[in-house]
TITI-248935 format. One record per atom (N, C-alpha, C, O): residue in three letters; x negated, y, z. Coordinates in pm, whole numbers, padded with zeros to 5 digits, always signed. Layout:
alaXYZ...
//
This chain:
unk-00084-00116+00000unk+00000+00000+00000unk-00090+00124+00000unk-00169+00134+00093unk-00087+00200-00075unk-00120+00352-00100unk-00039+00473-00054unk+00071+00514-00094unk-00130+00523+00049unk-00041+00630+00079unk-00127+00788+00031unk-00224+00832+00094unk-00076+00846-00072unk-00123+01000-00122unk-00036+01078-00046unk+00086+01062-00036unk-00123+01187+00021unk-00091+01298+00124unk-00111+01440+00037unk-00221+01455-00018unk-00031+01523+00025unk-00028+01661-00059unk+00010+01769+00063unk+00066+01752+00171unk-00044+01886+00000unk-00004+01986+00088unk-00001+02119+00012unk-00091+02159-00061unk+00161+02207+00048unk+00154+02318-00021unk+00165+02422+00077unk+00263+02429+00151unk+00075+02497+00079unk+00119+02642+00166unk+00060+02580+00322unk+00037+02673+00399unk+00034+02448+00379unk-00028+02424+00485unk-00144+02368+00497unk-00184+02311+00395unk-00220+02365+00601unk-00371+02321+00617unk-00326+02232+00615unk-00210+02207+00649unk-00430+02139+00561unk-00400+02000+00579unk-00545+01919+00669unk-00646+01865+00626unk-00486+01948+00829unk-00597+01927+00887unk-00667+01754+00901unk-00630+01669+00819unk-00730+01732+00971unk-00771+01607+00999unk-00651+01528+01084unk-00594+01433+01029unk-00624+01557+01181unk-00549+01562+01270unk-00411+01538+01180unk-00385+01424+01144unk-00340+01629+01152unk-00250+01631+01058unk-00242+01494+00962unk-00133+01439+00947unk-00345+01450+00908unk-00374+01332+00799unk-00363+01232+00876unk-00340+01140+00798unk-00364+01191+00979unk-00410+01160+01074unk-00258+01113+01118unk-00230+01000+01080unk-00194+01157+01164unk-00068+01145+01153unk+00026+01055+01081unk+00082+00949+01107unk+00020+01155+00963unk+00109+01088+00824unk+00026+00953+00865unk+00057+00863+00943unk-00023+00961+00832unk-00085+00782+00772unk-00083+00717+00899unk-00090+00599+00865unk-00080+00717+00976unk-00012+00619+01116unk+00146+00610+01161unk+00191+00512+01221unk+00227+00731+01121unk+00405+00671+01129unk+00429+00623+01003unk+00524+00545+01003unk+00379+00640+00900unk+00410+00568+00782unk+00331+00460+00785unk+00373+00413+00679unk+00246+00376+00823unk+00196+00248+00842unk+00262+00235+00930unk+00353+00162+00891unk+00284+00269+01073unk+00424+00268+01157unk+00519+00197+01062unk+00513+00075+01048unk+00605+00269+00997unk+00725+00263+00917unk+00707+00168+00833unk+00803+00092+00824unk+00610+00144+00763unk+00635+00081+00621unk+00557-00049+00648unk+00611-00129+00571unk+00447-00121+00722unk+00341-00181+00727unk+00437-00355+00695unk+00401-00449+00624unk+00561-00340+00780unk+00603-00493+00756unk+00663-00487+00618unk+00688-00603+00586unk+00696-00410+00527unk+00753-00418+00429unk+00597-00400+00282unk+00603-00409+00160unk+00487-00375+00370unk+00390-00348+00231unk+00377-00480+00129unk+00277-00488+00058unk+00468-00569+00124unk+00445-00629-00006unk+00545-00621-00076unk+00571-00703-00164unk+00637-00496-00042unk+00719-00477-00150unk+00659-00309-00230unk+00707-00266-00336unk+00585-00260-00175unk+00531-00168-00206unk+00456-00135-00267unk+00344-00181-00244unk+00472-00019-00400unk+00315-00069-00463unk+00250+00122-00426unk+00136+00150-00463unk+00302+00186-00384unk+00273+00339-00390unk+00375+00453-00229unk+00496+00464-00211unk+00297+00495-00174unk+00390+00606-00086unk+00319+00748-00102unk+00202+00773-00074unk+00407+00829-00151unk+00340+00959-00173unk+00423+01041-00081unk+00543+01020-00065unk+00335+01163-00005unk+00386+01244+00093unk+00397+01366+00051unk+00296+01360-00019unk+00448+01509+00028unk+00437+01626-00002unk+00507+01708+00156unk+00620+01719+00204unk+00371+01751+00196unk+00426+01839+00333unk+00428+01995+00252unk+00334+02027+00179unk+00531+02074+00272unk+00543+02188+00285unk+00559+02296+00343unk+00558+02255+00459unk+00579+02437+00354unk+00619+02542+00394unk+00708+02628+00312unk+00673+02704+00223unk+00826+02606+00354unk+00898+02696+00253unk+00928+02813+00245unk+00966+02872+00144unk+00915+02851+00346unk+00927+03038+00378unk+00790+03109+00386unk+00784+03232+00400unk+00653+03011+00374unk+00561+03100+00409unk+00550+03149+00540unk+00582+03080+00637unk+00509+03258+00549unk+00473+03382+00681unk+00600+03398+00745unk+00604+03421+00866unk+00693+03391+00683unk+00792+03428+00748unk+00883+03341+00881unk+00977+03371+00955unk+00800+03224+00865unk+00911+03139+01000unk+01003+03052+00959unk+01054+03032+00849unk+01020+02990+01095unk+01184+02899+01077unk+01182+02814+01077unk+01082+02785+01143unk+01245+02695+01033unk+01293+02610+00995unk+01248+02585+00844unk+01297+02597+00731unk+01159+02554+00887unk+01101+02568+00706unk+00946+02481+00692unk+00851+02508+00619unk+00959+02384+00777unk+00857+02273+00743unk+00902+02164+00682unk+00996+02113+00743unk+00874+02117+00596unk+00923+01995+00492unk+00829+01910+00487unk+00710+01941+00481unk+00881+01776+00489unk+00808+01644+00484unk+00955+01572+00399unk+01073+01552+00429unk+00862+01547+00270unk+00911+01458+00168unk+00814+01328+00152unk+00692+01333+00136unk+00886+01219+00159unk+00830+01109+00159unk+00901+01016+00045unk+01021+00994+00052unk+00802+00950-00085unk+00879+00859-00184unk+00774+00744-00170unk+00654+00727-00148unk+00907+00666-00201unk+00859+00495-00127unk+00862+00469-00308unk+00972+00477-00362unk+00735+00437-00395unk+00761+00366-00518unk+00739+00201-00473unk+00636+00147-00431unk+00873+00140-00499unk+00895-00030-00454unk+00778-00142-00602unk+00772-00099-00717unk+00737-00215-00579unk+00664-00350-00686unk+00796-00355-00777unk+00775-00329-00896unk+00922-00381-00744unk+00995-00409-00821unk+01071-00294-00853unk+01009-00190-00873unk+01208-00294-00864unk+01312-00192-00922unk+01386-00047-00815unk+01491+00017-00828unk+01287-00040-00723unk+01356+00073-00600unk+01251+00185-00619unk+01131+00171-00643unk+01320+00297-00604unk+01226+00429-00560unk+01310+00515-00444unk+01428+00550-00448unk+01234+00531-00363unk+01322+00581-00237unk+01235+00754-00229unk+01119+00789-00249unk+01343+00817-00195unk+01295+00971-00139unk+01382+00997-00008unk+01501+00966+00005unk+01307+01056+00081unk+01389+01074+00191unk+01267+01236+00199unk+01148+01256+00177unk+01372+01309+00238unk+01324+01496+00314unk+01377+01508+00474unk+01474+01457+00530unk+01284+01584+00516unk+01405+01641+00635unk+01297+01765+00690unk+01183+01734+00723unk+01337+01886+00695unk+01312+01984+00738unk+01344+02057+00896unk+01450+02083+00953unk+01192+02076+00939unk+01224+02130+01088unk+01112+02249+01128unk+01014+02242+01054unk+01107+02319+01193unk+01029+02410+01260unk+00905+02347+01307unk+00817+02431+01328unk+00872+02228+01330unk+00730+02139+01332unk+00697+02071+01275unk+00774+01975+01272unk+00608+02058+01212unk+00589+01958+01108unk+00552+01836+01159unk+00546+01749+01072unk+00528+01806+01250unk+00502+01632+01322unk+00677+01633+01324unk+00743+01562+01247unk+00705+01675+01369unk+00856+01622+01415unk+00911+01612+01307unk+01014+01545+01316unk+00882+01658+01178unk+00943+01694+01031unk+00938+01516+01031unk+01029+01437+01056unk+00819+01495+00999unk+00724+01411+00947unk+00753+01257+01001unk+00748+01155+00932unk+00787+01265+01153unk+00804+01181+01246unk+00969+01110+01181unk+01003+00992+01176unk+01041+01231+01139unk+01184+01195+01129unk+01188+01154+01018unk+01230+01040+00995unk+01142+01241+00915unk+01129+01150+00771unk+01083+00980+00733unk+01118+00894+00653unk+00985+00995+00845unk+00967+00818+00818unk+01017+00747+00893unk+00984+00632+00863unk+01104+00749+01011unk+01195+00655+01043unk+01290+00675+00986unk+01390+00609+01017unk+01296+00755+00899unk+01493+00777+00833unk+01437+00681+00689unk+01518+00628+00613unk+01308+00673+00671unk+01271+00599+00534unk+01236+00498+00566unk+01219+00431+00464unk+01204+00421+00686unk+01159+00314+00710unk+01291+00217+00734unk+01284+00097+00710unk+01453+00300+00799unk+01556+00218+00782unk+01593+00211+00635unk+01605+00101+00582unk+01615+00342+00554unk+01649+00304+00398unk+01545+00199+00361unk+01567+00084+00325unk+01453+00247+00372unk+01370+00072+00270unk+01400-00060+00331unk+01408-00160+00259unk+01415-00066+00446unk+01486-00205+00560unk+01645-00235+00497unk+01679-00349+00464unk+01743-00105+00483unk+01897-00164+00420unk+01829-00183+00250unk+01887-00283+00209unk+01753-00142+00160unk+01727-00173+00067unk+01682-00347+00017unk+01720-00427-00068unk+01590-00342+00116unk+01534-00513+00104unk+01609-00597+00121unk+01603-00707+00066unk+01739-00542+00242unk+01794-00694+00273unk+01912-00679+00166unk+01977-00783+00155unk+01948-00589+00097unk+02063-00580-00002unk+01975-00640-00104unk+02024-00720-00184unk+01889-00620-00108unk+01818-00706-00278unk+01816-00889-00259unk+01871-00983-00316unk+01733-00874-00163unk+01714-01044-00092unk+01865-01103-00092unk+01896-01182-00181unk+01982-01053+00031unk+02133-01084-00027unk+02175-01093-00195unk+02234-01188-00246unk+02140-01000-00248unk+02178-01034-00380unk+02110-01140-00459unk+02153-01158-00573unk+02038-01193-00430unk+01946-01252-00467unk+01998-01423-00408unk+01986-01536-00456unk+02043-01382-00314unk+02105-01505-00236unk+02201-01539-00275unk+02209-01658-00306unk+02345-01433-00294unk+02445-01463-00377unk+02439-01499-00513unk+02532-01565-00558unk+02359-01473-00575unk+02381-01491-00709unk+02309-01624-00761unk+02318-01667-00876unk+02238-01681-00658unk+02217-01836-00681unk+02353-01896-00625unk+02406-01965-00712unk+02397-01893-00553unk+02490-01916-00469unk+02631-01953-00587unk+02699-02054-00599unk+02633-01789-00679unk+02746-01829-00761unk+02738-01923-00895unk+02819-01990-00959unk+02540-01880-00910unk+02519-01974-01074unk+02563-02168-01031unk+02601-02253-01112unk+02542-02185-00886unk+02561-02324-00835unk+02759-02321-00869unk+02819-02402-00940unk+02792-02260-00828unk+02957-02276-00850unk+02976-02295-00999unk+03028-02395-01050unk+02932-02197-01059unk+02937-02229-01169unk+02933-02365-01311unk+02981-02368-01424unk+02873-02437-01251unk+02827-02517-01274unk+02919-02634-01307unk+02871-02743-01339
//
């Protein structure tokens, strides 16, 4: 699993890197063999000006047929960051087991078929 870290408008400290790449190995580590790519884009959207305006975008590119994006914006960027990958670590968890189920049913019906 590959994880690329981007940064617009913020330092992108050690510390900071440092981070990302431990709740997202956090998040994603039991699922890395469905994974072939995780790319991060932290932002600032207001600049100088404040707020509510730290962004952590996280896209899960899947080995097979899934691409997941999950955002969530907050006034800290760990906490941005923190929330984005448990809100992406359950979407890729309901993703797998809906594929694997389908995968289950549909042997399930080619046998009826029969």
């Amino acid at each position: 699993m590959q994880i690329v870290i981007q940064a617009r408008g913020i330092d992108l400290t050690a510390d900071l890197r440092e981070h990302v790449d431990r709740r997202l190995r956090f998040a994603f580590d039991w699922a890395s063999y469905a994974i072939a790519n995780v790319s991060v884009v932290l932002s600032d959207i207001n600049g100088p000006r404040g707020g509510n305006d730290k962004r952590c975008r996280i896209r899960v590119i899947g080995n097979e047929t899934f691409d997941l994006v999950v955002e969530d914006t907050q006034a800290d960027l760990h906490v941005a960051v923190d929330r984005a990958a448990d809100r992406a670590g359950r979407t890729l968890a309901r993703r797998l087991a809906r594929q694997r189920q389908y995968r289950h049913d549909s042997g399930a019906l080619a046998s009826l078929s029969r």
